[in-house]
mmCIF file of the N, C-alpha and C atoms, coordinates in Angstrom:
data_MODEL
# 
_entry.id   MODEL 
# 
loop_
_atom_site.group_PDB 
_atom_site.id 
_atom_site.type_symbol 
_atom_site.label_atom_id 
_atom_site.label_alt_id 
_atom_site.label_comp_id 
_atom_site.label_asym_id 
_atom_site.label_entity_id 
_atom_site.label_seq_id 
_atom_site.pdbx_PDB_ins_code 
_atom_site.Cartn_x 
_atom_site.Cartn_y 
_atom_site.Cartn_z 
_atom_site.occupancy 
_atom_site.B_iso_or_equiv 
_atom_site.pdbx_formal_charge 
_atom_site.auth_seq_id 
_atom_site.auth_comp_id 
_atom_site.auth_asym_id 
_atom_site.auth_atom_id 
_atom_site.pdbx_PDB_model_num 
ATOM 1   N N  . UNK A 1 1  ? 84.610  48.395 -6.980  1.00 0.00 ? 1  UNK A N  1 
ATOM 2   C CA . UNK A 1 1  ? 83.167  48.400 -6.961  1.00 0.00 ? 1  UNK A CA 1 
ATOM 3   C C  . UNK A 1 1  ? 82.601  47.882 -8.286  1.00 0.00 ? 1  UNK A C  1 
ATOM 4   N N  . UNK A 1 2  ? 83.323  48.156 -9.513  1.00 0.00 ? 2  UNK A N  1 
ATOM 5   C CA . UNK A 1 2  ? 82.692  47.560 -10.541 1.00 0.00 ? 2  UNK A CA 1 
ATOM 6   C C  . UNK A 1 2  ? 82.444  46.468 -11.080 1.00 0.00 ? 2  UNK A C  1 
ATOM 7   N N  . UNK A 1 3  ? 83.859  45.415 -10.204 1.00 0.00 ? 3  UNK A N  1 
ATOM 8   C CA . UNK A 1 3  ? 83.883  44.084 -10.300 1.00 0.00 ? 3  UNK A CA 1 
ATOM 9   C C  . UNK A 1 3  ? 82.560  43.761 -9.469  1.00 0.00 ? 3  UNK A C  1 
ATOM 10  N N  . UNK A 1 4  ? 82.405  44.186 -8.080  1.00 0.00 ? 4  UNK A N  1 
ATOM 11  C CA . UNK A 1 4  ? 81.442  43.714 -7.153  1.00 0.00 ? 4  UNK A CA 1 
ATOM 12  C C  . UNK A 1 4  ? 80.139  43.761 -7.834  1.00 0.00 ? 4  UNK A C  1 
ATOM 13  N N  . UNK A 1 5  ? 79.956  44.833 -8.793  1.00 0.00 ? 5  UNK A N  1 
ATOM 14  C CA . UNK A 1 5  ? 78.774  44.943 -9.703  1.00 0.00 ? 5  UNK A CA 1 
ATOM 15  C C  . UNK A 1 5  ? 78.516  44.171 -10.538 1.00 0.00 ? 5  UNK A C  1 
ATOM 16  N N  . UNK A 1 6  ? 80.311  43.703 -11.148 1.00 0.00 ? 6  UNK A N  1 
ATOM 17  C CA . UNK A 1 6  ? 79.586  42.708 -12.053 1.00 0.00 ? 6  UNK A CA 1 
ATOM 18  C C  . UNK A 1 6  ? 79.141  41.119 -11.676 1.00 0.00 ? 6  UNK A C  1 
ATOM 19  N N  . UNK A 1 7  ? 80.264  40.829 -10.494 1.00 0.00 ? 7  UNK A N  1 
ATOM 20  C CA . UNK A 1 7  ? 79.352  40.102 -10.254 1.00 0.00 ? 7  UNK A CA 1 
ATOM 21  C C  . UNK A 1 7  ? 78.209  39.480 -9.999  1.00 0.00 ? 7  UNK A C  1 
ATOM 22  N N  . UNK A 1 8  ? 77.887  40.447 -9.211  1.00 0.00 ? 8  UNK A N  1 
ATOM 23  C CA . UNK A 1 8  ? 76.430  40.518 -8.780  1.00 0.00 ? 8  UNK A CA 1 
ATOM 24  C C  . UNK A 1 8  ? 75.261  40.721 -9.856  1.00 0.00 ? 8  UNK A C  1 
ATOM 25  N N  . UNK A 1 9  ? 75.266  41.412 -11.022 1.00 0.00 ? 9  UNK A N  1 
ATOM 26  C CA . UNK A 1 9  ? 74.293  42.038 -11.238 1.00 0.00 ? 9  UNK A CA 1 
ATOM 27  C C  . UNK A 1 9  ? 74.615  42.285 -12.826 1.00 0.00 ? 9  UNK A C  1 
ATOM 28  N N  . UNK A 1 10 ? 75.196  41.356 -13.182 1.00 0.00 ? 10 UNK A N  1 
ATOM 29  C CA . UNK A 1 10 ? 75.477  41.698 -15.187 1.00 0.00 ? 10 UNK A CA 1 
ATOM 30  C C  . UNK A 1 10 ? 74.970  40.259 -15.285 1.00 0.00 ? 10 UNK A C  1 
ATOM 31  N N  . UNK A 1 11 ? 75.488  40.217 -17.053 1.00 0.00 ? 11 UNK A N  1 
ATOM 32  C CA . UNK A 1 11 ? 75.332  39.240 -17.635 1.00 0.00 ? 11 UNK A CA 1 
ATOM 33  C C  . UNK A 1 11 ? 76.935  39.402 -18.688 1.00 0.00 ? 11 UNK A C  1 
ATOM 34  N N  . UNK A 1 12 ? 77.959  39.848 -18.219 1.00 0.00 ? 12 UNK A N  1 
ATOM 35  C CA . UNK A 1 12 ? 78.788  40.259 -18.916 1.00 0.00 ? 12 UNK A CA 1 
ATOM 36  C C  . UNK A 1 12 ? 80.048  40.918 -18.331 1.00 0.00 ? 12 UNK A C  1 
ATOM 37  N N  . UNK A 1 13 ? 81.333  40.453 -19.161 1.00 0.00 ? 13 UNK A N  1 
ATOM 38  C CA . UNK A 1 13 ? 82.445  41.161 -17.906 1.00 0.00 ? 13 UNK A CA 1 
ATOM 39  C C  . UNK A 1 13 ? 83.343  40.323 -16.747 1.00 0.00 ? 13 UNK A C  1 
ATOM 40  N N  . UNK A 1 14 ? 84.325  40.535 -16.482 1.00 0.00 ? 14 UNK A N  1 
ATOM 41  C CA . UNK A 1 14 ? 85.338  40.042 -16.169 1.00 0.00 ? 14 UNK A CA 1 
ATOM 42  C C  . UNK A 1 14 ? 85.103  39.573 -14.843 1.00 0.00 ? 14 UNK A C  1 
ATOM 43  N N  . UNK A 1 15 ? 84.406  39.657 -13.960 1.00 0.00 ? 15 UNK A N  1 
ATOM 44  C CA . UNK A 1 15 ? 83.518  39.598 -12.598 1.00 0.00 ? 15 UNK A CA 1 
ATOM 45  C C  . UNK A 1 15 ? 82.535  38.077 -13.156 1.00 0.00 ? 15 UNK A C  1 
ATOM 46  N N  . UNK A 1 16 ? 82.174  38.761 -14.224 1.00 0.00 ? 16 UNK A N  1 
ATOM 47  C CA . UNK A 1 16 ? 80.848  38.081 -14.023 1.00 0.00 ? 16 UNK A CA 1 
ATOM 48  C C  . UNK A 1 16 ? 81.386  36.478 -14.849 1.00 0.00 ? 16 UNK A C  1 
ATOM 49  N N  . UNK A 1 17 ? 82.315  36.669 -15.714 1.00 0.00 ? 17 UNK A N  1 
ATOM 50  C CA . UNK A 1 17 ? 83.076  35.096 -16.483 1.00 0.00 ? 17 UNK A CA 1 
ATOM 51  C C  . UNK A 1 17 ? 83.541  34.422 -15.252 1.00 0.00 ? 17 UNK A C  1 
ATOM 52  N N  . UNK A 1 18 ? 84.026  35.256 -13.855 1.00 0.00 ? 18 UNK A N  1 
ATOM 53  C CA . UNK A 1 18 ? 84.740  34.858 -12.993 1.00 0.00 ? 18 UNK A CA 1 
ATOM 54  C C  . UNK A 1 18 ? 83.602  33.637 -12.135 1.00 0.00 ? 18 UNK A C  1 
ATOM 55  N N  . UNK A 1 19 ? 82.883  34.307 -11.853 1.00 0.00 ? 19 UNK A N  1 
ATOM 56  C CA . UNK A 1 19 ? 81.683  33.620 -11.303 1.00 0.00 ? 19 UNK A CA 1 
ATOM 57  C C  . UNK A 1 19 ? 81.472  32.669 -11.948 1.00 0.00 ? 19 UNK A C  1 
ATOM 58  N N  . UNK A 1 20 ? 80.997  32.599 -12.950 1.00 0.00 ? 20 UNK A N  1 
ATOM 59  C CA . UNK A 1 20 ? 80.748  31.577 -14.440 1.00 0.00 ? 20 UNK A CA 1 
ATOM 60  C C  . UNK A 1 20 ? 81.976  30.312 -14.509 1.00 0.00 ? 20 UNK A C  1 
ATOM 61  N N  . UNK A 1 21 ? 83.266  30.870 -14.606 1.00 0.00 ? 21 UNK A N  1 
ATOM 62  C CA . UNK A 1 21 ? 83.921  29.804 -13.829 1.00 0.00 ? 21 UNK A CA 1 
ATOM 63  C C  . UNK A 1 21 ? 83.960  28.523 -13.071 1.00 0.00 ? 21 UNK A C  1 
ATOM 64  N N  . UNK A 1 22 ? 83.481  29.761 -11.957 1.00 0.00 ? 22 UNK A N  1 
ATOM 65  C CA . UNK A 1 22 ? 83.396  29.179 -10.228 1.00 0.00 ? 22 UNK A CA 1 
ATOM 66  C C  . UNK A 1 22 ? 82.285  27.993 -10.385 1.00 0.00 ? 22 UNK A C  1 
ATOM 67  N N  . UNK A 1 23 ? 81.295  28.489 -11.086 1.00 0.00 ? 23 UNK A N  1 
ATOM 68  C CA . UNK A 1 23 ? 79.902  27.689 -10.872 1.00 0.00 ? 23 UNK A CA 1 
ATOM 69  C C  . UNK A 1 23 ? 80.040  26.704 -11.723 1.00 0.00 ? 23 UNK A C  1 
ATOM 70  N N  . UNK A 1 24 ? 80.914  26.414 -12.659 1.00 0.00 ? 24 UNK A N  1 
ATOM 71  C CA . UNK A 1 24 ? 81.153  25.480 -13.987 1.00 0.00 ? 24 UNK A CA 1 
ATOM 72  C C  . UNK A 1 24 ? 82.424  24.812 -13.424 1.00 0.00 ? 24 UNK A C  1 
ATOM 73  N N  . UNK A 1 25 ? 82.949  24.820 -12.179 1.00 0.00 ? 25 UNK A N  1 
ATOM 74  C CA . UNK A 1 25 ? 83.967  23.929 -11.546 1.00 0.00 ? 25 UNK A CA 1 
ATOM 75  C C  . UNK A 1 25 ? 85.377  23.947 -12.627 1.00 0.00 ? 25 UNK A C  1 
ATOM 76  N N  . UNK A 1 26 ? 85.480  25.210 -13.105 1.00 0.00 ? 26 UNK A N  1 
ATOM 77  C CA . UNK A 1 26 ? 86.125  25.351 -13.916 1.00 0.00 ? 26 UNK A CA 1 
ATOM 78  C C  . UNK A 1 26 ? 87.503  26.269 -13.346 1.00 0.00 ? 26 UNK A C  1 
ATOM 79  N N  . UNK A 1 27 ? 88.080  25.772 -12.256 1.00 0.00 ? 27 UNK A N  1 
ATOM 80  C CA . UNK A 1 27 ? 88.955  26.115 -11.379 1.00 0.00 ? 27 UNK A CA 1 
ATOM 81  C C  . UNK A 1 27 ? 90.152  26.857 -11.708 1.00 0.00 ? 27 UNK A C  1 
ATOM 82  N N  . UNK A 1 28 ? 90.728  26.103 -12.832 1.00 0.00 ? 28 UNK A N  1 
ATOM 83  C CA . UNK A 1 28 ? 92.068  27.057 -13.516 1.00 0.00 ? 28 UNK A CA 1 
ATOM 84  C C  . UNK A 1 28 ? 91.642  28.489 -14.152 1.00 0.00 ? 28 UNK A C  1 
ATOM 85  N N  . UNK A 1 29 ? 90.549  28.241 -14.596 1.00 0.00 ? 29 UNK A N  1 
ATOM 86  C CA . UNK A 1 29 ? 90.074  29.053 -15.496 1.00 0.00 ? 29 UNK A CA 1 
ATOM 87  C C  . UNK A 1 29 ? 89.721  30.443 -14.747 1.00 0.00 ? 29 UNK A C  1 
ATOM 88  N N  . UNK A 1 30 ? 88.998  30.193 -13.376 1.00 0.00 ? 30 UNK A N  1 
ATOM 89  C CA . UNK A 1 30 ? 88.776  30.969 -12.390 1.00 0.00 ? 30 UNK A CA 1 
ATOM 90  C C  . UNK A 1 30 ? 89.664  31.726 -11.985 1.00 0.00 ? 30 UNK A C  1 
ATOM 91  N N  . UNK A 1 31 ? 90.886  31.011 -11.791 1.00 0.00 ? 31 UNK A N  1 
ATOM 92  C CA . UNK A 1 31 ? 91.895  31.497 -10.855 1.00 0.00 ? 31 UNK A CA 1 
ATOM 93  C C  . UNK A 1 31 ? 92.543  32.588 -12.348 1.00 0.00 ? 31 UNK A C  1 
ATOM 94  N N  . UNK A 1 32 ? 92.556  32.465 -13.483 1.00 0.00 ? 32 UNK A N  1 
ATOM 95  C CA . UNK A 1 32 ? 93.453  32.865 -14.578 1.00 0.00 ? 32 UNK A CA 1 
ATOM 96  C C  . UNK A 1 32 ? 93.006  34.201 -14.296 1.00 0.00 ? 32 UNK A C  1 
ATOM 97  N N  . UNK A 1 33 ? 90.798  34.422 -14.386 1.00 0.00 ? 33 UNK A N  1 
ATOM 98  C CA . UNK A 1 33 ? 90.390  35.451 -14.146 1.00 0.00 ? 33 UNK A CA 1 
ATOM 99  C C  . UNK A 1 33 ? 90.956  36.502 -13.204 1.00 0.00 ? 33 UNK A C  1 
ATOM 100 N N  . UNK A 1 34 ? 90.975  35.471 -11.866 1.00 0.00 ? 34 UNK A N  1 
ATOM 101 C CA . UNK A 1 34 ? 91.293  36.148 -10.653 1.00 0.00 ? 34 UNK A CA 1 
ATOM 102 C C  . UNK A 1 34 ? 93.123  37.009 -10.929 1.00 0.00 ? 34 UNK A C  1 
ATOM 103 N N  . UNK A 1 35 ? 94.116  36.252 -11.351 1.00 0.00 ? 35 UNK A N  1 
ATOM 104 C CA . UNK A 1 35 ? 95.098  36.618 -11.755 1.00 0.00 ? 35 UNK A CA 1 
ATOM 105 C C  . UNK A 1 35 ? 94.886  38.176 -12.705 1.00 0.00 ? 35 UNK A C  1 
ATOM 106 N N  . UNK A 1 36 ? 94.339  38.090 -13.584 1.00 0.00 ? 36 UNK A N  1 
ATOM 107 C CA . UNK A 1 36 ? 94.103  38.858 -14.441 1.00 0.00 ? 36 UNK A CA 1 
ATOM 108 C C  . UNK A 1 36 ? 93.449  40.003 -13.735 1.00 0.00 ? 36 UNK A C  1 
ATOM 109 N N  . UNK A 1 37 ? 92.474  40.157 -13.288 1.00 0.00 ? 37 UNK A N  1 
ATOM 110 C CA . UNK A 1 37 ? 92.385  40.991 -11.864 1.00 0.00 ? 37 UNK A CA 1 
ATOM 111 C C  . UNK A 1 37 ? 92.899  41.588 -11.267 1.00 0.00 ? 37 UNK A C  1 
ATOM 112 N N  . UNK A 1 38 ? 93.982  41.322 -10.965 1.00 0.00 ? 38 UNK A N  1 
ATOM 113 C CA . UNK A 1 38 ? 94.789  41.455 -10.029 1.00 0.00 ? 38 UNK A CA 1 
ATOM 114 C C  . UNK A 1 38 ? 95.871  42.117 -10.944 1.00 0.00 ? 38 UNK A C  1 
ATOM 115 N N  . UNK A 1 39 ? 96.410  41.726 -11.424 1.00 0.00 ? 39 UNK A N  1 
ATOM 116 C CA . UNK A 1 39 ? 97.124  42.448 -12.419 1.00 0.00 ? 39 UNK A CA 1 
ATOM 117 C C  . UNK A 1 39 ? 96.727  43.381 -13.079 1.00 0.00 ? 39 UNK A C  1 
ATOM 118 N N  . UNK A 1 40 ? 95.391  43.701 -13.729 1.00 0.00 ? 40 UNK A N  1 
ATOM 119 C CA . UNK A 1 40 ? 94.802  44.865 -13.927 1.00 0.00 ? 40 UNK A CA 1 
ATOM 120 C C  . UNK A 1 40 ? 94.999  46.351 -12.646 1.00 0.00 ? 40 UNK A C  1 
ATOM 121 N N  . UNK A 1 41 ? 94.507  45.559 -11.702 1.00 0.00 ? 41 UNK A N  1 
ATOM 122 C CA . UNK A 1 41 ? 94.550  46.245 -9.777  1.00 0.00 ? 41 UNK A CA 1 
ATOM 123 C C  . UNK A 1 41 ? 95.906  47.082 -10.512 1.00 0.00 ? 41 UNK A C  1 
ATOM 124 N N  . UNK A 1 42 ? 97.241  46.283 -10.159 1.00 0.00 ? 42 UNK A N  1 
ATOM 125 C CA . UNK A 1 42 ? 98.718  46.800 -10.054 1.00 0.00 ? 42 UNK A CA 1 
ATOM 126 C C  . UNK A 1 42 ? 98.874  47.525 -11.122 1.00 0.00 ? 42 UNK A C  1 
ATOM 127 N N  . UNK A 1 43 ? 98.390  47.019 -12.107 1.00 0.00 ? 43 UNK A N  1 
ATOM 128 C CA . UNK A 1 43 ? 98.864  48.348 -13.318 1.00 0.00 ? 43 UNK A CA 1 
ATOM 129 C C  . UNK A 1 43 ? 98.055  49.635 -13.563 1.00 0.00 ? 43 UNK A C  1 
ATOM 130 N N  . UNK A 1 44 ? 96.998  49.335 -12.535 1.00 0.00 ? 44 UNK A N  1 
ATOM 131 C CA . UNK A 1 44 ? 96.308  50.851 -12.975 1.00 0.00 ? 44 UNK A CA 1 
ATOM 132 C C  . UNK A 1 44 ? 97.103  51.565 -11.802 1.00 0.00 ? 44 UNK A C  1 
ATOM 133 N N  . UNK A 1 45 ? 97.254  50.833 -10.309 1.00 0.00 ? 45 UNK A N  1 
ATOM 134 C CA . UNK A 1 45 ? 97.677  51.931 -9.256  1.00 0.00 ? 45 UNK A CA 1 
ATOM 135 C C  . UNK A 1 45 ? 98.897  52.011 -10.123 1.00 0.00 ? 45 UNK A C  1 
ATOM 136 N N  . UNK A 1 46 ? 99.583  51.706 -10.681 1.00 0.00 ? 46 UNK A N  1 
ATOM 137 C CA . UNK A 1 46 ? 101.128 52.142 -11.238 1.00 0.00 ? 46 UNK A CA 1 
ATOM 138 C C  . UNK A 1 46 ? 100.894 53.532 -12.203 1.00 0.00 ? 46 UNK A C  1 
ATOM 139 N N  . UNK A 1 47 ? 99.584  53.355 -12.762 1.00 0.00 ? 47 UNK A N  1 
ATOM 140 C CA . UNK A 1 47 ? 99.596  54.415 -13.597 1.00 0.00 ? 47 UNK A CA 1 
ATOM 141 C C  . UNK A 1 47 ? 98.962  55.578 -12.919 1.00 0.00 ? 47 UNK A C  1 
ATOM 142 N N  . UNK A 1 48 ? 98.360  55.343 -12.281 1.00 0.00 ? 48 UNK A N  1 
ATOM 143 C CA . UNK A 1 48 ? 97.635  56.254 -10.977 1.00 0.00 ? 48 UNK A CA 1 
ATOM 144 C C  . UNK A 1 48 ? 98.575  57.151 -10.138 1.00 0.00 ? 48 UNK A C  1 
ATOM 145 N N  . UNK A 1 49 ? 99.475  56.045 -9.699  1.00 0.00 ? 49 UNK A N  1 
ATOM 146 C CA . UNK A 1 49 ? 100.677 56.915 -9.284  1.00 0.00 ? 49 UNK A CA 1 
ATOM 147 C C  . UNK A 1 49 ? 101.419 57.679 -10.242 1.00 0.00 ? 49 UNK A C  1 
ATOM 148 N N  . UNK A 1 50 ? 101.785 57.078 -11.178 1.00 0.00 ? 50 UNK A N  1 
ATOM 149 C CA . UNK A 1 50 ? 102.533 58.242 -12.663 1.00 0.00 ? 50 UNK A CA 1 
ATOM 150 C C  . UNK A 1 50 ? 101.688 59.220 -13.100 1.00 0.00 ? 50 UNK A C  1 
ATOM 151 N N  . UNK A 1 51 ? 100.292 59.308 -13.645 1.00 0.00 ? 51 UNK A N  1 
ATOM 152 C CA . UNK A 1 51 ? 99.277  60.312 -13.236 1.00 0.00 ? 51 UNK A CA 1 
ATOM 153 C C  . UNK A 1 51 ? 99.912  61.540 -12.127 1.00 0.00 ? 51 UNK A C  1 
ATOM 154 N N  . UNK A 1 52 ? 99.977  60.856 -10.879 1.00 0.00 ? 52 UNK A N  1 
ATOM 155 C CA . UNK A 1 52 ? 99.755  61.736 -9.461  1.00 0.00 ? 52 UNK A CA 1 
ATOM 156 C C  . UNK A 1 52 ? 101.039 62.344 -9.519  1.00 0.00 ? 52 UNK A C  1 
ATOM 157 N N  . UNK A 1 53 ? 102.377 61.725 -9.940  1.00 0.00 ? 53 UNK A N  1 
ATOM 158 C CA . UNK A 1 53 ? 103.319 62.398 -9.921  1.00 0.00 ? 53 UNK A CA 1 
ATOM 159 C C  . UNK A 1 53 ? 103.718 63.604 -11.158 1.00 0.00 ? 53 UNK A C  1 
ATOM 160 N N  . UNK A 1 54 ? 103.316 63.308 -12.074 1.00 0.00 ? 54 UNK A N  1 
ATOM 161 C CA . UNK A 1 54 ? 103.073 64.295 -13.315 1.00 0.00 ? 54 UNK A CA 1 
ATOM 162 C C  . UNK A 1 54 ? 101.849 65.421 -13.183 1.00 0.00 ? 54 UNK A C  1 
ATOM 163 N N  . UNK A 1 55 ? 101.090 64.827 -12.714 1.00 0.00 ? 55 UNK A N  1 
ATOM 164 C CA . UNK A 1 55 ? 100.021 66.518 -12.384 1.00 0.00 ? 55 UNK A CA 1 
ATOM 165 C C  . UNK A 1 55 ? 100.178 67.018 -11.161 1.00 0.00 ? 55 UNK A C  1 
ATOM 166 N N  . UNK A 1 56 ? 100.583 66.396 -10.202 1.00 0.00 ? 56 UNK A N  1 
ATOM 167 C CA . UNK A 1 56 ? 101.151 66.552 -9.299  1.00 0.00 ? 56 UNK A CA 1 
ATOM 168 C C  . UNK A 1 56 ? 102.570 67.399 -8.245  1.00 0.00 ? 56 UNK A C  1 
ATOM 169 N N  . UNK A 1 57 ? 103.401 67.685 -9.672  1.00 0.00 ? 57 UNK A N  1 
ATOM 170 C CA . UNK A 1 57 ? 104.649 67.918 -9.312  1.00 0.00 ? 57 UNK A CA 1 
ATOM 171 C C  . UNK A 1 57 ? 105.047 69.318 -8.906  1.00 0.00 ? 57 UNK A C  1 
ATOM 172 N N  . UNK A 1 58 ? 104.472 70.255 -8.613  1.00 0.00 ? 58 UNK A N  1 
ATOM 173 C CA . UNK A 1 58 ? 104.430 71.585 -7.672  1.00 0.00 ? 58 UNK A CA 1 
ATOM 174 C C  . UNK A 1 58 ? 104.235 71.086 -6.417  1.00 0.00 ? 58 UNK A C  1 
ATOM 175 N N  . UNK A 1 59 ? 103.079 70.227 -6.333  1.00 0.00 ? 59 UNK A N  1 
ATOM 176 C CA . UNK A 1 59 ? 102.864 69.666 -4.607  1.00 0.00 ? 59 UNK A CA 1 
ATOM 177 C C  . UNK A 1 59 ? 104.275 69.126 -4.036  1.00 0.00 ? 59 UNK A C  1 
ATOM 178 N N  . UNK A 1 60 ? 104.721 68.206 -4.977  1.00 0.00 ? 60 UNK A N  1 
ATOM 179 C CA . UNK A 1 60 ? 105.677 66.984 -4.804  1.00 0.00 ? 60 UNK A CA 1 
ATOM 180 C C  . UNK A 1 60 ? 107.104 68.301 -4.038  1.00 0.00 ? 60 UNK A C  1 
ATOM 181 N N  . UNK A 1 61 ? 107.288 68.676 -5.483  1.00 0.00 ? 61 UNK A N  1 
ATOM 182 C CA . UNK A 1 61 ? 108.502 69.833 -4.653  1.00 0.00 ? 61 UNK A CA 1 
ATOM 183 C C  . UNK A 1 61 ? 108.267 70.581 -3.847  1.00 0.00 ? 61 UNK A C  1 
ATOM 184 N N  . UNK A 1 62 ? 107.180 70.930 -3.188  1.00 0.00 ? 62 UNK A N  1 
ATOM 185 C CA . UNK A 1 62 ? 107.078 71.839 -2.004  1.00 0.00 ? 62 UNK A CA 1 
ATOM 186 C C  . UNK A 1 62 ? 107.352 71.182 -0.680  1.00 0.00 ? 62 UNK A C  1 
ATOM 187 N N  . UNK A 1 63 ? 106.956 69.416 -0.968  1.00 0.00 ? 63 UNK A N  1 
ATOM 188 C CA . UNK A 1 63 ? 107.122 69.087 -0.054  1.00 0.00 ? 63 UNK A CA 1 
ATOM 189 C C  . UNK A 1 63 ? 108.279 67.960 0.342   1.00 0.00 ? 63 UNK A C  1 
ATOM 190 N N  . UNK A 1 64 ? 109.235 68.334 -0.929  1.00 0.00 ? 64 UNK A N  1 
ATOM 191 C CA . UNK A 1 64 ? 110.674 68.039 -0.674  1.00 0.00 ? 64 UNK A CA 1 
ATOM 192 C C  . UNK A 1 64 ? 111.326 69.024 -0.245  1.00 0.00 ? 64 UNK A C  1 
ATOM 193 N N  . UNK A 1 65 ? 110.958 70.195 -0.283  1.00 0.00 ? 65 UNK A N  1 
ATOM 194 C CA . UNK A 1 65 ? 111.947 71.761 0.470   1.00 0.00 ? 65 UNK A CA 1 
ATOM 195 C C  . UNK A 1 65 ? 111.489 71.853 1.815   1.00 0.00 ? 65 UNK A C  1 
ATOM 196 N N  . UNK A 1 66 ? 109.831 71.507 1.902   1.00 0.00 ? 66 UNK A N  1 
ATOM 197 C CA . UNK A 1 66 ? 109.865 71.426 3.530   1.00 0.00 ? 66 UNK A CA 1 
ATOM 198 C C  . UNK A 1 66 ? 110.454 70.385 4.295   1.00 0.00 ? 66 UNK A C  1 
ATOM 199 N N  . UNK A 1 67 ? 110.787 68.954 3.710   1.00 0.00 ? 67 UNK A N  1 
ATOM 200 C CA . UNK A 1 67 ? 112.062 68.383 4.681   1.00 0.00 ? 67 UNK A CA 1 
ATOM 201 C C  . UNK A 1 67 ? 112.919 68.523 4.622   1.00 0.00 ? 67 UNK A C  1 
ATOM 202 N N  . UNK A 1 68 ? 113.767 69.319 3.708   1.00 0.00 ? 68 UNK A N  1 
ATOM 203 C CA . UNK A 1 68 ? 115.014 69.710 3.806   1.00 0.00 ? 68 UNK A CA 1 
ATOM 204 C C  . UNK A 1 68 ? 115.307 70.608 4.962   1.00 0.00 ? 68 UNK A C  1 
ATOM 205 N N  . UNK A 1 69 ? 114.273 71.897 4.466   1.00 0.00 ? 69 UNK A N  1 
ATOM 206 C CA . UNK A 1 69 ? 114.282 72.533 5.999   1.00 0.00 ? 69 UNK A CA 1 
ATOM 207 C C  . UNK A 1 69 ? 114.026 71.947 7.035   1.00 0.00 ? 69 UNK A C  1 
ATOM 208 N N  . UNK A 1 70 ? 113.136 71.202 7.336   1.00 0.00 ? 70 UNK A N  1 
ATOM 209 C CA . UNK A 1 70 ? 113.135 70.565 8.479   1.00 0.00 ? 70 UNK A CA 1 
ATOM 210 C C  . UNK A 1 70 ? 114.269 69.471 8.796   1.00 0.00 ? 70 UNK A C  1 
ATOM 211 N N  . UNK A 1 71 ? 115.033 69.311 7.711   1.00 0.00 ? 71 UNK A N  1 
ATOM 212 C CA . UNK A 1 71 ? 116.267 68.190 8.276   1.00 0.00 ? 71 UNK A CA 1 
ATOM 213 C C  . UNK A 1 71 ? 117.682 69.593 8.571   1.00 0.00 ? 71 UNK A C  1 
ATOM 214 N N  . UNK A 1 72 ? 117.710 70.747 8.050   1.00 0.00 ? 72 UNK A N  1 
ATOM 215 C CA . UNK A 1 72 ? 118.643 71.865 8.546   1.00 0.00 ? 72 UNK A CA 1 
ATOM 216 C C  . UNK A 1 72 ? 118.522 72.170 10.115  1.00 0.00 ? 72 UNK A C  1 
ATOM 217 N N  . UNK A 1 73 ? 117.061 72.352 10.186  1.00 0.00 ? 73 UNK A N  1 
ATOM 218 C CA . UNK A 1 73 ? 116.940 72.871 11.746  1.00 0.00 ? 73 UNK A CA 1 
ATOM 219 C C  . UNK A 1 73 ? 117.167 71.772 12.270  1.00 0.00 ? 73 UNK A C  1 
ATOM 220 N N  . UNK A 1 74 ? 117.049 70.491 12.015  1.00 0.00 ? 74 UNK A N  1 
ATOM 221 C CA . UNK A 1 74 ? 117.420 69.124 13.171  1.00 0.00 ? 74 UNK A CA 1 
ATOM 222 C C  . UNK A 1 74 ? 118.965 69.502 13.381  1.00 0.00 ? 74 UNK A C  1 
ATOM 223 N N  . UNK A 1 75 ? 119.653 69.715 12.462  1.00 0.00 ? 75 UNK A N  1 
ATOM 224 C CA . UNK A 1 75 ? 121.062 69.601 12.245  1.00 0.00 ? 75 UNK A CA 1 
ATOM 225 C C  . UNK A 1 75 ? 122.035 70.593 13.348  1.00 0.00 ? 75 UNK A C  1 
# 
């Protein structure tokens, strides 16, 4: 949402150079943004997930003992 903001509606920001780009036929330059983007995307869910698994980790083991049990009674 914040990219969508900046595009739309700054004068400033990684959205909004992207646009600036686009409109300046400045194609590599665009796409570098867009890359960069995108790579931002993957490294935050990476840390998002390391986050989720570190504050997380009472949930995590409760719900590795409930498939265990549930893989005993299959058995």
């Amino acid at each position: 949402m914040m990219v969508i903001g900046e595009l739309l509606g700054t004068t400033n920001g990684l959205g909004y150079t992207i646009i600036q780009f686009q409109r300046g036929y400045q194609i590599p330059q665009m796409w570098s943004g867009v890359f960069v983007l995108g790579l931002l995307g993957v490294l935050l869910a990476v840390l998002f997930r390391l986050a989720e698994r570190h504050v997380l980790v009472w949930y995590h083991g409760i719900r590795q003992g409930e498939r265990g049990a549930a893989n005993n009674r299959a058995a």
